[in-house]
N, C-alpha and C positions, 0 to 999 in steps of 0.2 A: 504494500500500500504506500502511497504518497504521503510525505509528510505534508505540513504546512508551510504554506511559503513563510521565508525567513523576517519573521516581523509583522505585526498587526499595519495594517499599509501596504503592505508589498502583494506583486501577484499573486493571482487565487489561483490555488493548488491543484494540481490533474489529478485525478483519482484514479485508480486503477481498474481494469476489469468492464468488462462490455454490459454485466449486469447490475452496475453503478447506479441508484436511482439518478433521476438528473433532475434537480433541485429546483422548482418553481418560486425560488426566492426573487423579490425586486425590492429593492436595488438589493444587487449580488453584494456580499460584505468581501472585506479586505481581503480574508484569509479563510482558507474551509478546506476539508478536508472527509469525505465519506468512509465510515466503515463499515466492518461485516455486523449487519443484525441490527434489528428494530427494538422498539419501545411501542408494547401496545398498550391503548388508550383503554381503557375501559369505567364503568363506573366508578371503581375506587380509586380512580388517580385523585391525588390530595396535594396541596399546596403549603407551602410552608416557610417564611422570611425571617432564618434564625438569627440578622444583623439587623439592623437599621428595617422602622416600618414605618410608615405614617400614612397620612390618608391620601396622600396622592396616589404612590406606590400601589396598596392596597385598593385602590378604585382602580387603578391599571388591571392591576389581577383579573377584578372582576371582572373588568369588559373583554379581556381574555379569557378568562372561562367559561362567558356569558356567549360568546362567539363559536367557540369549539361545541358548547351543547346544543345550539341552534342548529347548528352544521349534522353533527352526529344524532340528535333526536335522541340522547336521554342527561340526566343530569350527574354531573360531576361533585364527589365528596371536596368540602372546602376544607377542611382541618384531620389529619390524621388519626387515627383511635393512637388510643394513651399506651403509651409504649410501642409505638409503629412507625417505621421511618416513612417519612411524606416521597412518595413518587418525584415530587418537583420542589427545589429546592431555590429562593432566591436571595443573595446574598447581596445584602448593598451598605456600600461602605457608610455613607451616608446620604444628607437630600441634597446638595451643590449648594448654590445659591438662593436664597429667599425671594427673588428675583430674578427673572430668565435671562442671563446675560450670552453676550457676543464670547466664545469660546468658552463655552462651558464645556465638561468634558462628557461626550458621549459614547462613551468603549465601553465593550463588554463582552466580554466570554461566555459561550453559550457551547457544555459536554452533553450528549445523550446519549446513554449507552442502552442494552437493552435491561437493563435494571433501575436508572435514575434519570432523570435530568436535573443538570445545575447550569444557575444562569447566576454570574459575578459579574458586578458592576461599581465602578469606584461612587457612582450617583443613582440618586433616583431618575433622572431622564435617561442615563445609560440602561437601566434595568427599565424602562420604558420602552428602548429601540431594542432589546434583547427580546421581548415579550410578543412585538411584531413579526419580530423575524419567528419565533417558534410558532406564533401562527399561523403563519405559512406553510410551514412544515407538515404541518396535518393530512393525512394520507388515507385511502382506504382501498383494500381489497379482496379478494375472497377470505380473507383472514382475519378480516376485521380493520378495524382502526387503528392505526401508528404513525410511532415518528422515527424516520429515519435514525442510527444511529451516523453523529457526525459531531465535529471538533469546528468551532468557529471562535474566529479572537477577528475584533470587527471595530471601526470607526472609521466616522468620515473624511473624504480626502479635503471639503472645503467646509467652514465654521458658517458659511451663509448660505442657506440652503431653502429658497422665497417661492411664493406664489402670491402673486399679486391681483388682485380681487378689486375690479371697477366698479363700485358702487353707487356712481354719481350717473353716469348718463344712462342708466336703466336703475332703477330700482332694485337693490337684493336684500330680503331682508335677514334679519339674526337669523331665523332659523336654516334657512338656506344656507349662512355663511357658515354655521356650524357643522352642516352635512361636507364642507369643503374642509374644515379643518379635520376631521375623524376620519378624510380621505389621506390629510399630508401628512396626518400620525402614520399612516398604516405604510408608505412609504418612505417615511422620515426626512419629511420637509418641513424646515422646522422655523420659517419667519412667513409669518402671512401681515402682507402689505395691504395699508387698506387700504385707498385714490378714493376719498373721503367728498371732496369738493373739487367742482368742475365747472363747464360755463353751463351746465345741462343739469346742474343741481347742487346745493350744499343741504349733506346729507349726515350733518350730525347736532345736534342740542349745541347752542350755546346758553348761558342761562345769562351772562352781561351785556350777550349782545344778542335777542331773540330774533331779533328782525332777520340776521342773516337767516333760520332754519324755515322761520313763519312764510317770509319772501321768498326765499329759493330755493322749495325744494316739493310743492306743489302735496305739504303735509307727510310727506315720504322720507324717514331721516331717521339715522339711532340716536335716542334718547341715552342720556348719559349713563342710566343706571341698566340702560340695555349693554350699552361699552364696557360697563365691568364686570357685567355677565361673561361677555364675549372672553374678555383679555382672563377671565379668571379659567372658561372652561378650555381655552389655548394652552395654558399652562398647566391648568392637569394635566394635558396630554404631552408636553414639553414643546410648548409653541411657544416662541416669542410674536406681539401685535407690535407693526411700527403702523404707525397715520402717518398719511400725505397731505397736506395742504398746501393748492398747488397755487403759488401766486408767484410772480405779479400779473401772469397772463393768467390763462383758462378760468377769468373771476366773473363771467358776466352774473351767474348766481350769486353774489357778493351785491352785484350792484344795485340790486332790483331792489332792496331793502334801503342799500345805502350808498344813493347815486353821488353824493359828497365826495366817495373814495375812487370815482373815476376819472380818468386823463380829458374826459371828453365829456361833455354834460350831458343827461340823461333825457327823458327818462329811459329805466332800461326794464327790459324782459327778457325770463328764462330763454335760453335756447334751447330751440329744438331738432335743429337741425345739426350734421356732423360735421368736422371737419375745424380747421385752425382761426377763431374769431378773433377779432379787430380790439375788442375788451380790453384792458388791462388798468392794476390799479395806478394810481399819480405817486409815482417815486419824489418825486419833491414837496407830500404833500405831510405835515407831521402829523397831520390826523391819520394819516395810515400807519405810519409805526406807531400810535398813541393803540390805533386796534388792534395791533399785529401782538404789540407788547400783553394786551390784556387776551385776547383770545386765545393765542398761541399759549399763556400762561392756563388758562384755563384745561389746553390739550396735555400740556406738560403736567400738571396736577393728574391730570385722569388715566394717559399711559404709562404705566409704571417704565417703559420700554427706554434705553437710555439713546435711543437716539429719534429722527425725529426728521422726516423726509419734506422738504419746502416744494417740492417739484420745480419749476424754474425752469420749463420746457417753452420750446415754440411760441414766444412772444415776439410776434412779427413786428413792431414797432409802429405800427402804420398809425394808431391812438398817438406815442410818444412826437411823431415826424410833422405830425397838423395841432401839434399846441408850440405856440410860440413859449407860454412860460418852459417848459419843459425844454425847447431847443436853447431857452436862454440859460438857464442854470445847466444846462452840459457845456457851454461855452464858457460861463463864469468859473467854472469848477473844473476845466481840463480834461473834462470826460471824454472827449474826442466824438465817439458818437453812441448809439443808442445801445451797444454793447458796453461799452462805457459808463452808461448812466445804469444799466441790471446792476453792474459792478459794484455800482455804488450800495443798488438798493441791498444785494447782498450781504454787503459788510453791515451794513445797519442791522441784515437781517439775524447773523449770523452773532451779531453780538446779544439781540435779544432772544435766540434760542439759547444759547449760553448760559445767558442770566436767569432761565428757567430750565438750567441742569442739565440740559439736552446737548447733542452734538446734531452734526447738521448731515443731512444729506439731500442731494441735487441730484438731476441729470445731466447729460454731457452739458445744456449750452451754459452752463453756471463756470466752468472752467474756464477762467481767467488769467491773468498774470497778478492779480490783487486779491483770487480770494483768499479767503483765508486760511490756513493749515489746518487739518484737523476735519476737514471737510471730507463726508465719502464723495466718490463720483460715480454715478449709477449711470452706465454707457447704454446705448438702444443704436447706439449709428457704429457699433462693430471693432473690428478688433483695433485697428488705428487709432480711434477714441480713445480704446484701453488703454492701448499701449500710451499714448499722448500722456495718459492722464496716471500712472503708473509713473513713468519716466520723472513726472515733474514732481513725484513724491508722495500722490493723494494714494487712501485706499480705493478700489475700483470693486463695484459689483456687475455683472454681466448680465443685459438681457438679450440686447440683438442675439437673435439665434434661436431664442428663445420663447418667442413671438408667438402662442398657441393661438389667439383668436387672429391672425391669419390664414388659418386653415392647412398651413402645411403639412408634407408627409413628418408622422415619425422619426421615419429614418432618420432626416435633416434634422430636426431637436436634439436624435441620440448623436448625430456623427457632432454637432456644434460643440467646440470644446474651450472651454477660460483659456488653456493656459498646453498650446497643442505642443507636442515634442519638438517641434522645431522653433521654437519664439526666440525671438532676440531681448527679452526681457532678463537683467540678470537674474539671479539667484534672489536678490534684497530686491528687487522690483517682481518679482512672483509672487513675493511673500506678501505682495499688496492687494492683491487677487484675493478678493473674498469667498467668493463664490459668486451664482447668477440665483435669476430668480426669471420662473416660468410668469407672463403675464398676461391675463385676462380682460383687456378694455372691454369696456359693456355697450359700443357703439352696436355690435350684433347680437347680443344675448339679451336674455330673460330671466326671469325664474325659474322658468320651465325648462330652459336649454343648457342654465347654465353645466350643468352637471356633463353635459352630454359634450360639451367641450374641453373641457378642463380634465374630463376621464374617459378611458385610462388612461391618455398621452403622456400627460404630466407626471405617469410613474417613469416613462422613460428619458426624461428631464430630472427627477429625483437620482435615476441610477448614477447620468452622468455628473451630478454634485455629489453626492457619496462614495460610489464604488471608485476600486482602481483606477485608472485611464488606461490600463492595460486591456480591463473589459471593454471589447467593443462589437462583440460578435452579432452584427444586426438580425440574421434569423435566431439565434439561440435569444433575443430582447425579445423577439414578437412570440416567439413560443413561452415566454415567462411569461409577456404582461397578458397573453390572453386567460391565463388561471390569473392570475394576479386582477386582472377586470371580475374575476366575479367574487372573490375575497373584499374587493371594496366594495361590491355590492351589500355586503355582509354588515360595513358598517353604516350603513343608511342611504350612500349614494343613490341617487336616481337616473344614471346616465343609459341604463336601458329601459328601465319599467316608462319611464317621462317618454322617451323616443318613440316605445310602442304606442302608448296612449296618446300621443300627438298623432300618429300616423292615422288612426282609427279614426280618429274628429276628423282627420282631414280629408278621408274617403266617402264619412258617412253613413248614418246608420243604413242605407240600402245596401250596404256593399256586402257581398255572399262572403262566408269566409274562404271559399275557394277564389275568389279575385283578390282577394286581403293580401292572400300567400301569393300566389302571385305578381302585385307591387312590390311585397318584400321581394323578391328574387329579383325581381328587376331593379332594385334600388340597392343592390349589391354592388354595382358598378356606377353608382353613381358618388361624388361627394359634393360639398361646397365650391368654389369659386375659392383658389388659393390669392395668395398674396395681397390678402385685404383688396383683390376686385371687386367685391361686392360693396364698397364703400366707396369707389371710382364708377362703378356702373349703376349707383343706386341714388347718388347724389340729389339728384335732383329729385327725386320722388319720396324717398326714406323720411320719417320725423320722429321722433321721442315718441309718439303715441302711436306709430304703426305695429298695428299686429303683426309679432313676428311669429306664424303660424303655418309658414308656405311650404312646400315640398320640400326646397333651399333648408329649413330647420328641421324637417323630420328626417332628413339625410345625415347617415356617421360622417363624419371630417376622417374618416379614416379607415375604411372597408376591410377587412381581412380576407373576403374572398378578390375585391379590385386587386389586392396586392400580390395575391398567391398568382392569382394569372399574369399578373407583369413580371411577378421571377420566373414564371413555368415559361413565359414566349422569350425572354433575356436568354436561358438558359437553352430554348431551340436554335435560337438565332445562334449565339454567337458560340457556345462548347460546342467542340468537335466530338462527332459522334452523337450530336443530341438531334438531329435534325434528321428523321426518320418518323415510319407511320404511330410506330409507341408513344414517343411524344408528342407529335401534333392529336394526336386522336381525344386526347384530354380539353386542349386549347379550342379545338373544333366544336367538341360536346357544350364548353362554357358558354362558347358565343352561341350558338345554337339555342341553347337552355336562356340564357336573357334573353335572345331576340322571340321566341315562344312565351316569354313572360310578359315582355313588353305588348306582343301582340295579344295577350289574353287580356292585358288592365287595357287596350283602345278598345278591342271587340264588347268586354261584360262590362268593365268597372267607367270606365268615360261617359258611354250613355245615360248613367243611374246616380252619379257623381257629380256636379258640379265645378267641383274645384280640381279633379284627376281632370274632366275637360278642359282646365285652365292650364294643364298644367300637358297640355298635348303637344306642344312642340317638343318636349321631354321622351314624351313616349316615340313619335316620331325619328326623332333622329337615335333613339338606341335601336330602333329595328332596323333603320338604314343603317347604322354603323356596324350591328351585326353581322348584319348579311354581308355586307360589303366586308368587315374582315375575313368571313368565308367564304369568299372569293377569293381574297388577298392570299391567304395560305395557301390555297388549291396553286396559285402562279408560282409559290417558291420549287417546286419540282420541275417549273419550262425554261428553257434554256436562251430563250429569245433578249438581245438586249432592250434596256429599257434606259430612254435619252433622260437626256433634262426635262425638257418639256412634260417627259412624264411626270415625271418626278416632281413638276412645280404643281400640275394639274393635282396629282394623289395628295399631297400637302392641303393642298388648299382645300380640298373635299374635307380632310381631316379634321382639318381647323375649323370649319363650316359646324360637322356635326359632333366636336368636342364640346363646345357650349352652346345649345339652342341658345336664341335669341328672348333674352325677358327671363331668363329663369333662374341665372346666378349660380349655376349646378356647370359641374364637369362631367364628363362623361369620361371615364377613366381609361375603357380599356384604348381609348385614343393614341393615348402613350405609345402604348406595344403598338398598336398598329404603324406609328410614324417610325417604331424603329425598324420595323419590317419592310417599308416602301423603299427607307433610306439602305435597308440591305440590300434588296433589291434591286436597287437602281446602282449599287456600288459592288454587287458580287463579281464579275469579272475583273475585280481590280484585289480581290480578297488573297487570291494563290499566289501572289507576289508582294505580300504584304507579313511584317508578321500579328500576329492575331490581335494582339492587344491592339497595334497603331490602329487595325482595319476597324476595331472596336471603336473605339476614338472618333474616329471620323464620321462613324455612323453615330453615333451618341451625340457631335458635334452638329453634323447634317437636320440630326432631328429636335433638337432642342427648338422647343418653341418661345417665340416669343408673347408675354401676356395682353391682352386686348387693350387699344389703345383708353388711356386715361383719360377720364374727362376731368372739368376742372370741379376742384373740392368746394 
């Protein structure tokens, strides 16, 4: 057998033996190691905490054994009979801090042999992430219920480890946000950022200054003693709560109550619509730090959290460039120009978060040559930013990459890395690398959706802030988080039961359940509109009060059967040896089976549906795009060339029926298909190529470009 890799940190361990369970753990810990023989679960498994207990801990337990009986369907002994050693043992040094702090320690050692489990931890949030991880472990088969026997010594690779929760331009409320946090315990993400106030809502209690929540926020907002609810039941579970309050831009909900604090005279009204507003408050004005100093005091009193995010994004200046006071005091005071005068407002800001105990954090455009030291830098424009802002000494947290309400694949959140093996960042500039944090703007979500965006993906975002950077193995990620999606289901998550239940409103109660099944099948190969398209193609029609209830929201952001056919066609195309009847015969069956589904939901479900008929260019072009790729593969066996002109002509079709027109949806198996045409049109040039380059080119050939943008 394998030992463990050398070191809690260091690569995870190969185990030996072809009958190795293979570990449904997310995020994979440091270090692990399988051996021969289980631990079966049974009624009298008993719990036992012979160090350190208190009622965090102890509520940990619970929800872990509350979890496993749910699972198994009967109930587990909590306390050992008197003179009986407890099956499970948890050993904790003690509780850390009284307060959730920035590098707390979270290691722990997790034996199970086929007679005990012990779980060491030097903390109670370590014996917290220990708790998770056994979990997971939970197993069953003709045998019954067990846990693998296995050796794990585990902690994370970054101390920041976020999910960011938009609660301003959609409405989410407490209970909602708590279903989000029982999801980031169970993958050990352990800061959730709350984007508090925006120009589309201020969305928390002030009690000094009511008008901001009364004004902006259309009665939608957490009440203070709902925030201590919040921040209390985070930290049972070892969450840290930062707030964003995002100024001097995205404040038009600021000003609706108090048009006094704007650059530009008022009156003003919530926004409703998306995109970068004109808003900002008057950096020259002492009534705004006279608010800033009492509000911000007010936020400082209520998060226990020691730092304290300003946001400080996308303040187009266009307010600051048509007031003359304002261009005169940048002229009087050397500010040079409207970057200059943030500069200022920052330092003003940054001295009264200070003076209310906090430490500051921004996004990139706060990075100046004047701010202040001590400041984090929360980057979203990518590694250069990082690295920029690294370089000149600040701590750095990472989101670009990390972008989930863009729609992206997967993949692209697992492959995005802080801190990739090849950086030019030294050793003391790495170390400034906090971690990222996965983020949720609520310009597309609900409350109904939000679940369904944020899970499972974000466990693959979780792995890569925890686990090694050695793990990166993208099919062994989707074959974890697909067990791992329904383990969160377990702890209240709604991101299938919500998805079904959307889909069924949406077809109506006429719909037979044999066309139901059917749209599912065909909405296999469908997802969202990547790269925040739907917020460039929606612009103009989108507002704060649109139902978002459209096929676009009953669609996953992330298909597992769209995904398996784009490795099963990648893997005909381009391995040698793969392109035979074996292989196609599956590819064929797929498109085959959606284009039969798609033609079932026009023929039953459209007539009897309303909104499936609305939603007909959808159905439409998956039957043409079907058929038309079985066609396409039938041509890979004829030997005839195929020019440019074809080649521009089959593109164009492609792109045509990747996104109907109006529907904000992609049609997935598009993909494959372009890489198939680009093969085709480039195969005679394959046998004098070597593979990877011919790979390349076709990869290059067929990368599309996204639909042109309109303006925000």
């Amino acid at each position: 057998m394998a030992g463990l890799a050398a070191g809690v940190g260091g690569h995870a361990a190969v185990v030996d033996g072809a009958s190795a369970p293979q570990l449904g753990l997310m995020p994979m810990p440091a270090a692990w190691s399988v051996t021969t023989g289980r631990m079966a679960i049974t009624g009298q498994f008993s719990v036992a905490a012979p160090a350190h207990t208190d009622a965090r801990l102890r509520a940990g337990i619970e929800r872990f054994l509350r979890r496993w009986e749910e699972r198994m369907g009967f109930e587990l002994t909590r306390d050992a009979a008197a003179g009986a050693s407890p099956a499970f043992t948890v050993t904790c040094d003690g509780p850390g801090p009284a307060v959730a702090a920035l590098g707390e320690d979270e290691s722990y050692a997790l034996d199970v042999t086929a007679a005990q489990i012990a779980l060491r931890a030097p903390t109670v949030v370590g014996a917290l992430r220990g708790l998770e991880t056994l979990g997971q472990l939970l197993a069953s088969d003709a045998g019954g219920w067990h846990v693998p026997a296995v050796t794990i010594r585990d902690q994370p690779r970054f101390q920041w480890r976020g999910l960011l929760i938009d609660i301003s331009r959609h409405w989410i409320s407490a209970d909602a946000i708590k279903r989000q946090i029982d999801g980031m315990a169970a993958v050990k993400l352990n800061v959730l950022h709350l984007h508090l106030t925006d120009d589309q809502g201020f969305r928390i209690e002030s009690r000094k200054y009511p008008r901001l929540h009364e004004c902006g926020s259309d009665g939608l907002y957490l009440t203070q003693d709902q925030v201590r609810d919040l921040i209390a039941y985070a930290y049972e579970r070892g969450i840290r709560v930062v707030p964003e309050i995002d100024v001097p831009g995205h404040t038009t909900s600021w000003l609706v109550g108090h048009p006094e604090l704007a650059s530009q005279p008022g009156p003003y009204a919530i926004a409703r619509r998306w995109g970068v507003q004109d808003p900002a408050l008057d950096p020259t004005n002492e009534a705004v730090y006279a608010m800033l100093d009492g509000f911000l005091g007010e936020i400082a009193a209520l998060f226990p959290d020691a730092y304290l995010h300003i946001g400080g994004d996308e303040v187009n200046g266009k307010h600051w460039s048509a007031s003359p006071r304002i261009q005169a005091f940048i002229r009087e005071h050397g500010l040079k120009d409207n970057a200059g005068m943030q500069a200022h407002f920052n330092r003003r800001l940054q001295t009264i978060v200070s003076k209310h105990g906090k430490k500051m954090i921004g996004w990139d455009e706060i990075l100046h040559p004047d701010l202040p030291s001590g400041t984090i830098i929360h980057t979203w424009r990518g590694a250069e930013a990082l690295a920029k802002a690294a370089r000149a000494g600040f701590q750095v947290i990472l989101s670009h990459g990390f972008y989930i309400d863009h729609m992206d694949s997967v993949a692209r959140h697992y492959a995005n890395e802080p801190l990739p093996a090849n950086t030019a960042l030294t050793p003391e500039e790495q170390r400034r690398v906090l971690g990222g944090e996965a983020t949720m703007w609520g310009e597309w979500i609900t409350e109904e959706t939000i679940d369904s965006r944020i899970w499972p993906r974000s466990a693959a975002v979780a792995e890569r802030l925890w686990s090694p950077g050695a793990i990166r193995d993208r099919d062994d990620m989707f074959r974890r988080m697909e067990i791992v999606s329904l383990r969160l289901e377990e702890t209240g998550l709604r991101h299938r039961a919500n998805a079904d239940a959307m889909l069924r409103r949406f077809v109506g109660e006429a719909a037979s359940p044999a066309a139901l099944a059917s749209l599912r099948v065909m909405l296999q190969a469908v997802e969202p509109v990547k790269n925040f398209q739907r917020h460039y193609q929606r612009t103009a029609v989108a507002t704060q009060r649109l139902p978002y209830t459209g096929l676009v929201d009953c669609v996953s952001p992330d298909s597992p059967p769209a995904r398996k056919f784009a490795d099963a066609m990648a893997r005909w195309i381009f391995v040698p040896g793969e392109r035979d009847a074996a292989a196609v015969a599956p590819l064929v069956r797929q498109l085959a089976g959606w284009r039969a589904a798609a033609e079932q939901v026009r023929d039953t479900l459209a007539p009897v549906s309303l909104r499936t008929r609305e939603a007909g260019p959808t159905i439409q072009a998956m039957i043409e795009l079907c058929a038309y790729g079985e066609k396409l593969i039938a041509l890979a066996g004829q030997t005839e060339r195929r020019d440019e002109a074809w080649l521009k002509e089959q593109l164009a079709l492609l792109s045509r029926l990747a996104h109907p027109p109006g529907q904000w949806v992609e049609l997935m198996p598009a993909a494959s298909l372009r890489l198939l045409v680009c093969a085709l049109a480039t195969d005679a040039q394959r046998a004098g190529m070597p593979a990877e380059a011919w790979r390349k080119q076709v990869e290059k050939l067929a990368a599309t470009k996204p639909p042109k943008k309109t303006a925000p």
